[in-house]
C-alpha positions in Angstrom: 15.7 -28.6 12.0 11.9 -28.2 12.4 10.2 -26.3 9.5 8.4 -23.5 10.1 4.0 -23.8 10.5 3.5 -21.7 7.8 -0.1 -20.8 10.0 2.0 -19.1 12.8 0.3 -15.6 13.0 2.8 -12.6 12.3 4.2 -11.0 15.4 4.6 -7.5 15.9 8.1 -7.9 15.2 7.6 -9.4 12.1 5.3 -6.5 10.8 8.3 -4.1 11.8 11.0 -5.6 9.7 8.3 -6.2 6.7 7.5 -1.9 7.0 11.5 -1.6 7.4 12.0 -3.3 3.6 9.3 -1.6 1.6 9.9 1.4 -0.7 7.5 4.1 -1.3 6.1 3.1 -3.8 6.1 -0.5 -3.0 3.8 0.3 0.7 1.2 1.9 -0.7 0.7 -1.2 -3.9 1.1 -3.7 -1.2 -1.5 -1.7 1.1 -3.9 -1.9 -2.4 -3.7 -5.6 -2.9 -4.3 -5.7 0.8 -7.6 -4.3 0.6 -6.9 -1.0 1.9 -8.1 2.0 0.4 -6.2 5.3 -1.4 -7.7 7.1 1.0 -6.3 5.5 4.3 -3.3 5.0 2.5 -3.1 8.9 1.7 -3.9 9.8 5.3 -1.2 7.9 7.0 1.4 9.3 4.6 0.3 12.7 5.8 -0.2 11.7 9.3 3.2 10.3 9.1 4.9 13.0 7.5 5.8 11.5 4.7 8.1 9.3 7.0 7.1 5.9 4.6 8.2 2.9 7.4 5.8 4.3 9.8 3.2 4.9 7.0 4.0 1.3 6.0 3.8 -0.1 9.8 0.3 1.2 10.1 -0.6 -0.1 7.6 0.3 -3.4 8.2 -1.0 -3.3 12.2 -4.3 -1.9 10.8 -4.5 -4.9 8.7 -3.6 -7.5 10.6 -5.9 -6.1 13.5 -8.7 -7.4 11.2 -7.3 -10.7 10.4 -7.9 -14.0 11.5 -4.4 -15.3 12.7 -4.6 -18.8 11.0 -4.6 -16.9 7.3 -2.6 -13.9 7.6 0.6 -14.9 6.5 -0.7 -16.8 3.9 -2.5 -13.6 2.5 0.5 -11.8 3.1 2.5 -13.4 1.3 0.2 -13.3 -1.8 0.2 -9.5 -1.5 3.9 -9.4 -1.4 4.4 -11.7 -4.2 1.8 -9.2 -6.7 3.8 -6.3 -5.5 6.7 -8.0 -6.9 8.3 -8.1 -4.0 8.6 -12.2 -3.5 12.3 -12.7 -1.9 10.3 -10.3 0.9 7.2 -13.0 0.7 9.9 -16.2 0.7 11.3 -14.5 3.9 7.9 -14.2 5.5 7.0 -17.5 3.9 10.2 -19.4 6.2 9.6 -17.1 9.1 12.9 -15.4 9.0 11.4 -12.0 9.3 10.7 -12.9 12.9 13.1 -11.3 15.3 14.4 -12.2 18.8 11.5 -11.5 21.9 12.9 -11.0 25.0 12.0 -13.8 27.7 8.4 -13.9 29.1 7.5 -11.0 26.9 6.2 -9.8 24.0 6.1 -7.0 21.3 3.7 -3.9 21.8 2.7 -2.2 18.3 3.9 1.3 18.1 1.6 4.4 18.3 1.2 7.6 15.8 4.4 9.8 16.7 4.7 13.6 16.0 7.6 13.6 13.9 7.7 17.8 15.1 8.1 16.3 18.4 10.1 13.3 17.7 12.1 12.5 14.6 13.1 9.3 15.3 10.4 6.5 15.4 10.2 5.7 19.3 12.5 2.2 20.4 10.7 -1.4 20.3 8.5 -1.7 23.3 7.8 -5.0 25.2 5.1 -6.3 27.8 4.9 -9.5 29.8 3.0 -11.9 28.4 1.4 -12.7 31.9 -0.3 -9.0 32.0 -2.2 -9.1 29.0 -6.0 -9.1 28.9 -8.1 -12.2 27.2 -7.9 -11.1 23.3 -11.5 -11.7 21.9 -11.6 -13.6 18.6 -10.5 -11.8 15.8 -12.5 -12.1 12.7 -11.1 -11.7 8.8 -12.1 -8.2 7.9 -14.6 -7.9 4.8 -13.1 -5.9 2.2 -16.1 -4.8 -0.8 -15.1 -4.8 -3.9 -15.2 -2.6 -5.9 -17.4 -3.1 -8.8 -18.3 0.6 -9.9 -15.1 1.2 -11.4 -13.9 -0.3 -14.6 -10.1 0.7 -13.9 -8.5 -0.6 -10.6 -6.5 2.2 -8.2 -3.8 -0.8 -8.8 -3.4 -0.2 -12.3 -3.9 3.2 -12.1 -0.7 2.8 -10.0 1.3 1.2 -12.6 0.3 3.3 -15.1 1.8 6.3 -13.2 5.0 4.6 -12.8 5.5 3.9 -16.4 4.8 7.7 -17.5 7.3 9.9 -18.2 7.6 13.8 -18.6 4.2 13.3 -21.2 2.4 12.8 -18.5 1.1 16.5 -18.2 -0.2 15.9 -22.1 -1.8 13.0 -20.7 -4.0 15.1 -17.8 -4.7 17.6 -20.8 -6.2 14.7 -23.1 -8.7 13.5 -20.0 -9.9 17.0 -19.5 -7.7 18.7 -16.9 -6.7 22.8 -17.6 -2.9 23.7 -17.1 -3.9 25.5 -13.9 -5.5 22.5 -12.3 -2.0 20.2 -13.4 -0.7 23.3 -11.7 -2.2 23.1 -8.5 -2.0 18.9 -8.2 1.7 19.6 -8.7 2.1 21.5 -5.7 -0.2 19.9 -3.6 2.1 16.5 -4.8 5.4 16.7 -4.9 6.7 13.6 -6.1 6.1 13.3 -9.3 4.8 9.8 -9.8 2.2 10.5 -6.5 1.0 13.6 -8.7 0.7 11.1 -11.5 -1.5 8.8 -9.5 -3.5 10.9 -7.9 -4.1 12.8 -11.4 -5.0 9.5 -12.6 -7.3 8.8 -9.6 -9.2 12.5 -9.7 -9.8 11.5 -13.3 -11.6 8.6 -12.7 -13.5 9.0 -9.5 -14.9 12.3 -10.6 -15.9 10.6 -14.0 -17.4 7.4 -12.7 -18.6 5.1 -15.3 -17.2 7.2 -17.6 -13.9 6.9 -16.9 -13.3 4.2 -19.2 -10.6 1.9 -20.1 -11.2 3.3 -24.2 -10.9 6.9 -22.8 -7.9 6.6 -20.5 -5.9 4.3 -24.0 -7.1 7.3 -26.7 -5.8 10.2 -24.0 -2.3 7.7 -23.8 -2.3 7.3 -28.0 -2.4 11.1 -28.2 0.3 11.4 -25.7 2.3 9.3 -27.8 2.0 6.6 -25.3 1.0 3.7 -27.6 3.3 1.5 -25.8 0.7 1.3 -23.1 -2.1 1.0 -24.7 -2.4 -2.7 -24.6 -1.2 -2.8 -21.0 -4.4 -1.2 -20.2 -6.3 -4.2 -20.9 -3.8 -6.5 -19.1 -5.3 -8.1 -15.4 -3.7 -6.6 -12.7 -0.7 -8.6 -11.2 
């Protein structure tokens, strides 16, 4: 048996199955080490009505839209293996997320459903491969970095996964009042996405002074010790 080319660009299909496997946490951390931002990852999960495989499968179409077909899988599968998620990667690494095409044709990526209108995510669509229009080169998309922040959105992430009920003592400690925990609470209701975005508020309304000393001293006085030193650890 051949192997696979490893620089075989994903397929639509592909990108389907991938969105079909990832949790909701797991979309938005892969969508970070992607290079896409909280805020377009918060928009399609409100677009999408919470519904996190179409989230995820926007996500993933947006991206490799900017992509230069030779690389994306590669850089996939780096994403996926910092997101822990690296049975997914070897899958995507061998090729055996792709799914059967139909003769002659090939996938079209879905568009933004109302889930009011439609609760179900609309069937796999095809299109002959003879009808489609000259695709102009695609060029790999130029993610900034970001260099004004001393704590990442990704580890701001983990952080928020590894609190526990202290966490409202932890928003008290970085200057939040009870009735603004109040009002993130509603506005979020999963807990750890309240966490996160608590987290988040904190540090982009603080800018350079949302520091990595501030966020361990807020987690000591919470109790939180444990964490402390994982503050300072480089983002997986």
């Amino acid at each position: 048996m051949a192997s696979f080319n490893p620089d075989t660009p994903l397929d639509a299909l592909e990108l389907s199955y991938i969105s079909e496997q990832l949790g909701p946490y797991d979309w938005r951390k892969l969508g970070l080490y992607l290079g896409i931002t909280e805020t377009r990852l918060a928009n399609w999960e409100r677009q999408y009505m919470m519904n996190i495989e179409q989230a995820a499968s926007q996500m993933l179409y947006t991206w490799h839209n900017n992509q230069h077909p030779s690389q994306e899988r590669k850089l996939l599968i780096e994403a996926l293996e910092k997101t822990k998620l690296r049975s997914l990667g070897e899958k995507v690494r061998m090729g055996e997320c792709r799914r059967t095409v139909p003769p002659g044709m090939r996938p079209i990526p879905p568009e933004p459903f109302n889930n009011h209108q439609h609760p179900t995510p609309p069937a796999q669509r095809y299109e002959p491969i003879a009808h489609l229009p000259q695709q102009p080169d695609i060029l790999p998309m130029r993610i900034p970095q970001q260099t004004s922040y001393e704590i990442t959105e990704i580890k701001l992430r983990d952080v928020s996964n590894k609190l526990g009920s202290e966490w409202r003592m932890v928003g008290t400690f970085l200057g939040f009042n009870n009735s603004q925990i109040e009002v993130m609470q509603e506005e979020h209701r999963v807990v750890k996405e309240c966490i996160f975005q608590m987290l988040l508020q904190w540090r982009n309304t603080n800018g350079v002074q949302a520091t990595k000393t501030k966020l361990k001293k807020a987690l000591q006085r919470s109790q939180r010790e444990d964490l402390v030193d994982f503050i300072d650890e480089a983002d997986d």
